[in-house]
C-alpha positions in Angstrom: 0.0 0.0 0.0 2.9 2.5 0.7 2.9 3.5 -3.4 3.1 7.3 -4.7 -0.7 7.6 -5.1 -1.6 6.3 -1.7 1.1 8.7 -0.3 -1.0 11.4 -1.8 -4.3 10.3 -1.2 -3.6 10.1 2.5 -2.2 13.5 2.6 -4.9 14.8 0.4 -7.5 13.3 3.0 -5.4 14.3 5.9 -6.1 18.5 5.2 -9.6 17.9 3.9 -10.1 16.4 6.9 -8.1 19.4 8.7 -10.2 21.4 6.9 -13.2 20.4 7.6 -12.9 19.8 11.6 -11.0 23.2 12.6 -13.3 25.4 9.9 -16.9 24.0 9.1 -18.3 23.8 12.7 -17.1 27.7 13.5 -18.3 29.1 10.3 -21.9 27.6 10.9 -21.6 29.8 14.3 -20.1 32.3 12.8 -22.7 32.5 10.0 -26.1 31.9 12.2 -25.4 34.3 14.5 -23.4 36.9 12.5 -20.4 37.3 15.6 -17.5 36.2 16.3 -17.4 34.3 19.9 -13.9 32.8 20.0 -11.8 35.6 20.3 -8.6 37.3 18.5 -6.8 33.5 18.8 -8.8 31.5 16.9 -9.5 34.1 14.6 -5.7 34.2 13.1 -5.8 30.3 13.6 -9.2 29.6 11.4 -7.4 32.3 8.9 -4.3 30.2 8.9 -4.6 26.1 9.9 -7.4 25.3 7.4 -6.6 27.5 4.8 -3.9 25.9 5.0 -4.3 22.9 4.9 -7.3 23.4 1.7 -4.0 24.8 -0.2 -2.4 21.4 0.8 -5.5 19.7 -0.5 -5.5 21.7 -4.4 -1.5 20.8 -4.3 -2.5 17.4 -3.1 -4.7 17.2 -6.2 -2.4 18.6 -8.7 0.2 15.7 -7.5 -2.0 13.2 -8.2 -2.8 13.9 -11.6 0.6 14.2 -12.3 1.4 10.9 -10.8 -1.5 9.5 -12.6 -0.1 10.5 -16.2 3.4 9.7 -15.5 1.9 5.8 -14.5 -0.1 6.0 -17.7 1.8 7.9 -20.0 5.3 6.6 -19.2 4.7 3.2 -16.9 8.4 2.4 -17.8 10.4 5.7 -16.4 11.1 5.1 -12.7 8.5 6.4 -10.0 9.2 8.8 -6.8 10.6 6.7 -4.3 9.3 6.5 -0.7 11.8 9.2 0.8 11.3 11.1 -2.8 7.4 11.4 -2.1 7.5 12.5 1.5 9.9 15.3 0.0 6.9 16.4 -2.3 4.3 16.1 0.8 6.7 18.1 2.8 7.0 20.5 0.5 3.3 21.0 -1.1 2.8 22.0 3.1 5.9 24.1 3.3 4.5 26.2 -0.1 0.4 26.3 1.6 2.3 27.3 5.0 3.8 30.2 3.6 0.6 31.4 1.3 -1.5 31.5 4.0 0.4 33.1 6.1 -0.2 36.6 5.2 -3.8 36.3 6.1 -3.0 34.7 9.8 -0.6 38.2 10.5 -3.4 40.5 9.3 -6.4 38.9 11.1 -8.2 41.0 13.3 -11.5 41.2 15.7 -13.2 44.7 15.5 -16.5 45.6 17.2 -19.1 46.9 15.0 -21.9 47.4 17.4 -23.5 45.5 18.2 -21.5 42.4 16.8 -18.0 41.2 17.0 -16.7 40.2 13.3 -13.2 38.3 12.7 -11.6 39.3 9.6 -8.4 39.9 7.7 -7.6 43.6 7.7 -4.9 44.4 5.2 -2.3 47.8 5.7 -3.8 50.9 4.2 -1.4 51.4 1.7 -2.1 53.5 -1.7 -4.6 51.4 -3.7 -4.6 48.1 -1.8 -1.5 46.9 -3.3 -0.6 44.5 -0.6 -4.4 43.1 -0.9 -4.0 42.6 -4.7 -0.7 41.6 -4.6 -1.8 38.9 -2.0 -4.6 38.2 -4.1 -3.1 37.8 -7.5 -0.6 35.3 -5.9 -2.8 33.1 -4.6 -5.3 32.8 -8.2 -2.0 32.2 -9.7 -0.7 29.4 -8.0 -3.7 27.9 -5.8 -5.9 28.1 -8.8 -4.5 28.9 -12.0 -1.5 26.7 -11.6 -3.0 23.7 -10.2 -5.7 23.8 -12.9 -3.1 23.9 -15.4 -1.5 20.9 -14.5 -4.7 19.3 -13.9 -6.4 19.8 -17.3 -2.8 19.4 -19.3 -2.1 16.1 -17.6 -5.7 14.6 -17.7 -6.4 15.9 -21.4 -3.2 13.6 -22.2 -4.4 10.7 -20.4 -7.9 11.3 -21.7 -6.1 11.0 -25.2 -3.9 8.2 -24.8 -7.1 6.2 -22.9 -9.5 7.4 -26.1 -6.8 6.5 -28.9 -4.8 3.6 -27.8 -6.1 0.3 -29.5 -4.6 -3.0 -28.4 -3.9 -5.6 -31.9 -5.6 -9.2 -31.9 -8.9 -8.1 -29.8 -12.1 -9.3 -30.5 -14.8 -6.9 -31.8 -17.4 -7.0 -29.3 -14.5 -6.6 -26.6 -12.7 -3.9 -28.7 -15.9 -1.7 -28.5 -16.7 -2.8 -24.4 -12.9 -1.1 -24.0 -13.5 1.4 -26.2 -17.1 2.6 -24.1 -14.4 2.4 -20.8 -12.2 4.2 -22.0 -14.6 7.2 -22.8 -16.1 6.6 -19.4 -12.8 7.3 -18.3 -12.6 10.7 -20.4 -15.8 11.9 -19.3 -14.8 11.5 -15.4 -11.5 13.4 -16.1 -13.3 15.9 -17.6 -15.8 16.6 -14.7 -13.1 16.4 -11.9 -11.2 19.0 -13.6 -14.3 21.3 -14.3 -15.8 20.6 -10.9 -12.3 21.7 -9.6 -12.8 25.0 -11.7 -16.3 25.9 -11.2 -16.3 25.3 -7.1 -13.1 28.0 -6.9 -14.1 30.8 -9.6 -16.5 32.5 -6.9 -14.0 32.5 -4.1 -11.2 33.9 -6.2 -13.7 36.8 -7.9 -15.0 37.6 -4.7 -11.2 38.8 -3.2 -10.7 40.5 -6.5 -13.8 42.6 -6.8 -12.8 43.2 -2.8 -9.7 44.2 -3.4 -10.7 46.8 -6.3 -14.0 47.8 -4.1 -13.7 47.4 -0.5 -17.2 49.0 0.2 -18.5 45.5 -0.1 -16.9 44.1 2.7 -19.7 46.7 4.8 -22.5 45.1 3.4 -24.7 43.5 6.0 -25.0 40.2 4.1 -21.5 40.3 2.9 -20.5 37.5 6.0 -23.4 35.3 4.4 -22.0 35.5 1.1 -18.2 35.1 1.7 -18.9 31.7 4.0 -21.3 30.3 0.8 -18.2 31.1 -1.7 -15.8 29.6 0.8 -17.7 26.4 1.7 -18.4 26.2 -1.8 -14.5 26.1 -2.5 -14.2 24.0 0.8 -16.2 21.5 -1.3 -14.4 21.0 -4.3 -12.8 18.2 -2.9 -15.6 16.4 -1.7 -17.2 15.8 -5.0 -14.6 13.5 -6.3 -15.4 10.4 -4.6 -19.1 11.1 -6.0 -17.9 11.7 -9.3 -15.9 8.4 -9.7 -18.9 6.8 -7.7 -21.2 7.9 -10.5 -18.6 7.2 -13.5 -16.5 4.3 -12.4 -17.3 0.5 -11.9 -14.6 -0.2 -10.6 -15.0 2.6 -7.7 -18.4 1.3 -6.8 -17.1 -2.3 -6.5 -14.3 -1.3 -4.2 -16.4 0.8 -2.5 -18.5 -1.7 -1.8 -16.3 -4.1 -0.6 -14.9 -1.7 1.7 -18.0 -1.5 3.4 -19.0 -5.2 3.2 -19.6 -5.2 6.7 -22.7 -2.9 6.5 -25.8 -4.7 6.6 -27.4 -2.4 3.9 -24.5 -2.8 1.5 -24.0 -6.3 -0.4 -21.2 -7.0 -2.7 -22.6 -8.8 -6.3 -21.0 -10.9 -8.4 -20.8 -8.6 -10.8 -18.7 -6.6 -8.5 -16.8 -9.6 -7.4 -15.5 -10.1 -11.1 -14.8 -6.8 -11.4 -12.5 -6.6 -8.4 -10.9 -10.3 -10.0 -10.1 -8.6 -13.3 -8.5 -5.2 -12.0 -6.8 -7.5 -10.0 -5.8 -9.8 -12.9 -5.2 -6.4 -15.4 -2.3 -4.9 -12.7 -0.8 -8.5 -12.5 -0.9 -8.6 -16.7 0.8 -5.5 -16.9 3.1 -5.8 -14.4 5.0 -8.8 -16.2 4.4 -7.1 -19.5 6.3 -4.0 -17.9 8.8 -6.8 -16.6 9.0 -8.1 -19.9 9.2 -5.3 -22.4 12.2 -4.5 -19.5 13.7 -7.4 -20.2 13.6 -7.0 -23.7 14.9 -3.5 -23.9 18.1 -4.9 -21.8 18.3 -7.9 -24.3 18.4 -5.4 -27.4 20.4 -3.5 -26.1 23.0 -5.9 -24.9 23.2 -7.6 -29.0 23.4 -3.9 -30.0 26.5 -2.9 -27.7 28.0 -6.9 -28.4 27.7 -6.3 -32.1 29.2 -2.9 -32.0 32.1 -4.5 -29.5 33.2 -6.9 -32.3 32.7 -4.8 -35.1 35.5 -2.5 -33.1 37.9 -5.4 -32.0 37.4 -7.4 -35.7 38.5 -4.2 -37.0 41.5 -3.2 -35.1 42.6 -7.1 -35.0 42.4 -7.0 -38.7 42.4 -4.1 -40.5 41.5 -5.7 -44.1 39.1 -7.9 -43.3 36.0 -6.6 -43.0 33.0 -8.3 -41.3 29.9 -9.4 -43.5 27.1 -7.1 -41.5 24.2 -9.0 -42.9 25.4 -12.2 -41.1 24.3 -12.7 -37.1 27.4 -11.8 -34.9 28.0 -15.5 -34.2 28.5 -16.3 -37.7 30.5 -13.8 -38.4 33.0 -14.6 -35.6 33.2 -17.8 -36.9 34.0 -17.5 -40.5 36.9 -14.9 -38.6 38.5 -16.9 -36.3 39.0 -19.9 -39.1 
């Protein structure tokens, strides 16, 4: 179990997890009654810890896809090791620490009779450049970026999936793998919009802010900045649903995770399903293991061919080597 992709996926659950324990609960509060109860401290920390760790989450997100496509794309180059992962993880929280930082320095409590409000109040400096600046920073590499790597590395999946064909199949089964494979496609193509669509209002929101600050009076403006940033919040939970929806597979491990609940059963149907992923990942594996093997045989004729060609011809200068014969028959007819 310790591969890249579960490395990932644990860290990616870990901060929406984070995420969701140290932020959802608060902002209810925060948004029913329209104060802020839990003073200056937890202020900076809700403004720091789970933005935080959602940056984690995007970065999370981004890894995987690009994990996915190099396993896809290039199954023979050599994978992240263990140490080589942890690196990544380390630094996708070292890069989220440090952009959300800014807004854990500037958070503040101010008293607007009669309500308390916790809130991130920038220096007055000539046009809000430190607010834009901030701003412009974080569409760029916590939403622009990520989406970027996301839509480049599935669209060449998506491709590869859609337009590989495998010689010798049978019709019937040609066209069941061809209906997968677009299936496959599809669910690339909604995790990546999803992804787009869920952050677009939390990103135009601080911009319109940052050119118009008036809004941040507005009575209802609390209302509509915790909708825009659950709605963000959110992104991540729509995966699982989404390969729920669009993937057999999914739904068969998904079931047979949660065998043990008496309103879930696990069909035969499911059953095969799991047998033949199983059975696909063993089939590859040796064809990996063999095309390998192959590569280091060609290679090794190549480089033995070339080494006699070299000694033949240094040995004896005038006598040349017949290069349409094998190299064993060729040392033959020279060493009589």
């Amino acid at each position: 179990m310790r591969t890249v992709t579960n490395y990932f996926i644990v860290n990616l659950a870990f901060s929406d997890v984070s995420m969701a324990s140290f932020n959802t609960l608060f902002n209810f509060v925060y948004a029913l009654h329209n104060d802020w109860y839990f003073g200056l401290g937890y202020c900076r920390f809700q403004n720091f810890f789970p933005i935080t760790a959602m940056f984690s989450s995007i970065y999370s997100m981004a890894a995987i896809a690009v994990d996915r496509y190099m396993a896809i794309i290039h199954p023979l180059k050599p994978r992240l090791s263990s140490t080589s992962t942890k690196v990544v993880i380390a630094l996708i929280w070292i890069v989220a620490v440090s952009l959300a930082f800014p807004q854990c320095y500037y958070s503040v409590t101010r008293f607007y009779y009669p309500r308390t409000v916790c809130m991130v109040d920038w220096p007055d400096d000539y046009g809000g450049t430190h607010q834009l600046s901030y701003q412009f920073a974080v569409i760029v590499l916590i939403y622009l970026l990520p989406l970027l790597v996301m839509l480049v590395t599935y669209t060449i999946v998506g491709r590869s999936l859609w337009g590989g064909h495998v010689p010798g199949e049978a019709s019937d089964h040609y066209h069941s793998q061809i209906n997968a494979k677009r299936k496959v496609v599809k669910m690339m193509v909604v995790v990546v919009v999803t992804f787009a669509l869920c952050w677009l209002p939390y990103h135009v929101y601080f911009i319109l802010g940052s050119f118009n600050r008036d809004i941040y009076k507005q009575h209802y403006i609390q209302q509509v900045y915790l909708a825009i940033f659950w709605l963000a919040m959110s992104s991540t939970m729509y995966n699982p649903i989404i390969y729920c929806c669009l993937n057999q597979r999914f739904r068969a491990g998904f079931r047979h995770a949660f065998a043990w609940c008496p309103f879930i059963k696990v069909s035969e149907e499911d059953k095969m399903e799991l047998q033949h992923t199983h059975t696909f990942r063993v089939t590859m594996t040796r064809s990996h293991r063999n095309d390998m093997s192959s590569i280091r045989t060609n290679t090794t004729y190549r480089d033995a061919r070339r080494q006699l060609k070299k000694n033949t011809c240094n040995s004896h200068p005038v006598k040349k080597l017949d290069d349409t014969k094998s190299p064993a028959v060729a040392l033959m007819e020279h060493t009589q």
